[in-house]
C-alpha angles and dihedrals in degrees: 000000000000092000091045087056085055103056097048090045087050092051101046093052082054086052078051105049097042086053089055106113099243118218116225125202123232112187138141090275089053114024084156126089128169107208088199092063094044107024133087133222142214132182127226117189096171089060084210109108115086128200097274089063094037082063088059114106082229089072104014089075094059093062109116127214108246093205088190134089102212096061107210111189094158119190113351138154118236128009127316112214131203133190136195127184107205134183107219104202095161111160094176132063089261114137120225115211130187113235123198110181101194106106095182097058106118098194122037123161126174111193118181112207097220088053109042138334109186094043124047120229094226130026103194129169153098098285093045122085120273091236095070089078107110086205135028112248139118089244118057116256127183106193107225114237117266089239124044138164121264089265124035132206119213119190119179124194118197131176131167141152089217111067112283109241108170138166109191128179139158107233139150119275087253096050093046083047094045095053090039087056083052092053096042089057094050090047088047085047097048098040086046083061095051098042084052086057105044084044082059101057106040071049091061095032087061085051094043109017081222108154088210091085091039086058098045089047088066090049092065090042098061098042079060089063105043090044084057100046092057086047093052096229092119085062090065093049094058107034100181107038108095126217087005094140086058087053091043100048093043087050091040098051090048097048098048094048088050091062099044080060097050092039089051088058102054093038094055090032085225094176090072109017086041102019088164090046086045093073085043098060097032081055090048104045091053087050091060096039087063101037078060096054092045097043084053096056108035108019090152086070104051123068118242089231100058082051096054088043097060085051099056097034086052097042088042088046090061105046086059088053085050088060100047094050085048085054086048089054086229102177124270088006080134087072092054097044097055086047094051103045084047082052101044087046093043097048100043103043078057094049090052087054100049095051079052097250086126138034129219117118088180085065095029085062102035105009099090093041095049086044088056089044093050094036082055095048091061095047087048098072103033109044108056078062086066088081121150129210098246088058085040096067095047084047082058088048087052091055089243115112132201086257102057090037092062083045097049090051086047085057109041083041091055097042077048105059096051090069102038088056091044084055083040103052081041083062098034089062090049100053090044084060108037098227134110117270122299126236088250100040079044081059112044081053094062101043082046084055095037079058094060097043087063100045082050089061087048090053082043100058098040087059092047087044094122092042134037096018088053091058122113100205115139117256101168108186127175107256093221086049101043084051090050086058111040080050087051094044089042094050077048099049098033118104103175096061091234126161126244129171122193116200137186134216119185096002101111115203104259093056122117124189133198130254089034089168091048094050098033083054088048097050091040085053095042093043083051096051104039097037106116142181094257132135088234116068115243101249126208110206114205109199122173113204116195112225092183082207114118093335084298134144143154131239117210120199118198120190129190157202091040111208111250091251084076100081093149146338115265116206120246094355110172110215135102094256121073085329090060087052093052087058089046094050089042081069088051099048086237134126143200142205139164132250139187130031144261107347097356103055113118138177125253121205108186113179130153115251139166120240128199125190114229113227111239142096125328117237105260101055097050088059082057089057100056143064127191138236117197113189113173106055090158088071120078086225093068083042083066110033073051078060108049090047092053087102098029107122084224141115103254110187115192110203133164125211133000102277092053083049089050092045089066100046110225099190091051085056118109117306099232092043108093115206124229123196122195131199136185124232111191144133081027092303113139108188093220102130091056094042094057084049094051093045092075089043100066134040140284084258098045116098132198126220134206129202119191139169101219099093082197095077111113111222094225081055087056088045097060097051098063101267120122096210139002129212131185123227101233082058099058107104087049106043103030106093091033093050102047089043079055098049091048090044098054078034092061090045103059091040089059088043095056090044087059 
């Protein structure tokens, strides 16, 4: 008995110390403070009790400590109400703001005791306007006031009738800025994915007309929208509609699930292979197809739950239908089994996490979104197989036959792939280590997402094949400057660090030609496909060849050395590759073909195009107009840029550092002389501190150069930081004479447009 008196007594004393208000620490060491981890919560069913008698010892002891920092209520009636005592000791200008991750809440109030009891200093959610936000951003954020008492009560009111999930932190704004940059990239990153994918089969519906990609396009589509509306972001994008990312992601859910169902039926040809089941899915998807028009208009009216419970009856559904076609042996039901059990894993164990029976908030956030992408990835493959004869004969009227349309998905999946399993790996590393993304992973990510956006512009302009890229309009572009650019987006886009060189012969500098984006798109395609591992750079070779017949002439393109995969061409080979090219010539009215053997073999684009000269200074009398300043002798990139100027008929002034820079006076130089300084990036080293003390220092027409040997460097980069042009170093012998000619001309320009 005694024993049995002692261990009541120890455990209340432990009742008593977890209810103690414990008091957390913000200071310039830790500016960060997770409330999950320090708060405590109490629920209220009733929704009755209001701060003044939460602050009673009669309720202020049932508050209980949360100990997590995803906070799962689930389903509940009433408020729940959490509370955190802190302790503000910031000794430098760094602002502190309240974070509460949980886009779907539909009442949040934040009321702070010293300031006000009765009133709360925030009233945030989805069924209050979008203008109560004291700050603009998909997550809602209360800025803390600027002065506090040495100790600050925090109370938090939430109420919802969809299941509370909330993270919620006190951090400073950049850091809040820094992790939603984070967020924004792997979103970017996800929703590219998905774009890529609906963009491939309308694609293939315009090829088929087989409703099956249209269907599945909607699916995606939809999945867009529901992942937006549990990130916040629809909310920004109507303002003044309240409680519009309830109504999206009802609507979303519903339709989605609508056109799984109807997918599920062409692709299994179930009115004919299930003729009993067909009636089943055609009843179901229409079901779903009103319960999302009726969630979306009245969503006050419907409970949460009924809605949870058609998405997993019509996704579970499914799954069984998958099995039974399995057992039928319909072809390519393994396809769709596989789909629908990754699917049905993938979904409930979302759906357990979002009631609150597990917890993951990295699953919760990204889980639903990566299971659609993978679940994608294995339809993609395997539907457009699933090919009848009646869509077969309008595939032979497009041109586009059974055979290159299995080789164009073998393709696209494989392109594909890469980059899935570069984001992958990015998000692999993360999870190993348990810490946000970092810069390079950030990174690899986003050359990963800059790839298929390229790869999306690809899918675009075979669809748009017999329209935009037909077109004659006029598009002029300087053929320095159009070759500037296609070298800058293919450092950007390249993600094997090769070497390439394009070259000119008989296109003078102050030439222009017509179509420049459609030529600038071909060489980048053709740098990206033809770039290899060798000791010898691939080399594009520009050459203009006069024809004196009606103002036309042609422009060849030679490239070599070709990679060893390119064995021959292939006519009318459908792939994003060189077949790829062939459609995009065929716009052109141009043609290639390969010539040479073994390690000379090189490939020859022919196509007509219209050339017109610019009217401004020739060369030579630009290099007249300049003198240089070179600031960095201690690089070897100034040793050979030293080298390349040896014969060079200009004033070349070394100088290094700013006051010797100051002590020859630059802006009292000639008028008609531009100045031209020139600085040195290298070992990780930008020079952005001297070029925004040597701007002051020249005049309006004056540029500054820099020259740097990370060919990653993007040149708008460059441009922001102060700097008028960028070269790489690698491109120096290239791009020096056309670059500096380009600087004095602009420089000229601007000298005579100030004098007027």
């Amino acid at each position: 008995m005694i024993i049995r008196l002692c261990i009541v007594f120890l455990l209340f004393l432990s009742n008593q110390a977890f209810a103690q208000f414990e008091v957390s620490l913000l200071d310039n060491r830790n500016s960060r403070v997770d409330i999950g981890l320090v708060g405590d919560y109490l629920h209220d069913p009733s929704g009755q009790l209001n701060l003044a008698q939460l602050m009673n010892e009669k309720y202020s002891s049932q508050f209980l400590p949360i100990n997590k920092s995803f906070m799962q209520f689930g389903l509940n009636k009433g408020n729940i109400w959490i509370r955190a005592k802190l302790a503000i000791h910031l000794t430098e200008q760094n602002s502190l703001a309240l974070q509460v991750k949980a886009p779907r809440l539909q009442i949040l109030d934040i009321y702070m005791p010293h300031l006000s009891i009765a009133f709360p200093i925030a009233e945030l959610g989805e069924l209050r306007p979008y203008n109560n936000r004291p700050l603009n951003h998909p997550h809602y954020l209360v800025p803390f006031p600027t002065r506090n008492p040495p100790i600050t009560n925090v109370y938090i009111k939430l109420a919802s009738s969809t299941p509370i999930n909330a993270q919620i932190d006190i951090l400073p704004l950049n850091d809040i800025a820094s992790d939603f940059q984070v967020e924004s990239l792997i979103t970017g990153i996800l929703i590219g994915i998905i774009v890529l994918l609906m963009a491939a089969n309308i694609l293939f519906f315009s090829f088929s007309r087989n409703p099956m990609y249209l269907f599945y396009s909607m699916l995606l589509a939809g999945m867009i929208i529901l992942h937006l509306s549990l990130h916040g972001y629809l909310i920004q994008l109507f303002p003044n509609s309240i409680g519009i990312q309830i109504r999206s992601y009802n609507f979303a859910a519903l339709f989605s699930a609508m056109a799984l169902v109807f997918f599920s039926r062409y692709y299994l040809d179930s009115k004919n292979t299930l003729p009993k089941i067909d009636k089943f899915l055609v009843a179901l998807g229409v079901t779903n197809g009103a319960l999302a028009l009726l969630y979306s208009l009245a969503p006050d009216k419907f409970s949460i739950f009924l809605l949870s419970t058609a998405t997993v009856s019509t996704v579970t559904s499914l799954t069984i239908l998958s099995i039974i076609a399995s057992f039928k042996h319909i072809p390519y039901s393994g396809y769709y089994l596989a789909a629908r059990l990754l699917l049905f894993i993938g979904h409930s164990f979302w759906i357990l996490t979002m009631y609150g029976i597990l917890a993951s908030p990295t699953f919760f956030i990204w889980g639903l979104m990566v299971t659609v992408i993978l679940e994608g990835l294995i339809h993609f493959v395997a539907m457009l197989l699933k090919l009848n004869s009646l869509n077969g004969s309008r595939i032979e009227k497009s041109n586009f036959h059974d055979s290159q349309l299995f080789d164009f998905v073998n393709d696209l999946a494989s392109r594909m792939r890469r980059q899935t399993n570069i984001i992958s790996g990015a998000f692999n590393e993360k999870d190993k280590l348990h810490t946000d993304l970092s810069a390079d992973n950030q990174d690899t990510a986003l050359l990963a997402n800059r790839n298929l956006e390229n790869m999306l512009e690809r899918l675009d302009n075979l669809g748009q094949m017999n329209g935009n890229l037909k077109d004659t309009s006029s598009d002029f572009a300087d053929i320095d400057t159009l070759i500037d650019e296609t070298l800058n987006l293919f450092h950007e886009i390249d993600q094997d660090g090769v070497l390439v060189e394009i070259n000119t012969a008989n296109t003078q500098s102050y030439e222009q030609i017509d179509q420049g984006k459609k030529i600038q798109h071909l060489l980048l395609t053709l740098l990206l496909e033809l770039k290899h591992y060798g000791d010898k750079a691939l080399t594009i070779t520009l050459k203009k060849l006069d024809d004196n017949r009606d103002n036309l002439s042609h422009l060849d393109i030679s490239i070599s050395p070709l990679p060893r995969r390119f064995t021959q061409l292939q006519d009318h080979l459908l792939n994003l590759g060189l077949g790829y090219v062939e459609y995009l010539l065929s716009s052109m009215h141009g043609k290639m073909s390969i010539s040479g053997d073994k390690q000379q073999r090189r490939l020859n684009i022919h196509f007509p195009a219209r050339y017109r000269i610019q009217s401004r200074l020739p060369d030579n009398d630009l290099i007249y107009a300049c003198q240089l300043f070179i600031m960095g002798n201690d690089s070897i990139a100034c040793q050979k840029l030293l080298s390349l100027l040896q014969s060079w008929p200009i004033n070349i002034i070394q100088i290094k550092n700013i006051s010797e820079l100051t002590s020859l006076q630059p802006a009292q130089a000639d008028k008609k002389i531009i100045n031209l300084v020139v600085l040195f990036e290298h070992d990780g080293y930008i020079p952005q501190l001297v070029v925004r003390q040597i701007k002051p220092l020249l005049r309006l027409e004056d540029q500054c150069l820099l020259v740097s040997d990370n060919v990653k460097m993007p040149k708008d980069f460059a441009l922001t930081l102060g700097f008028d042009e960028l070269i790489h170093t690698l491109e120096l012998p290239q791009q020096l004479k056309h670059t500096i000619t380009r600087l004095t001309a602009k420089g000229l320009r601007l000298q005579k447009a100030t004098l007027l």
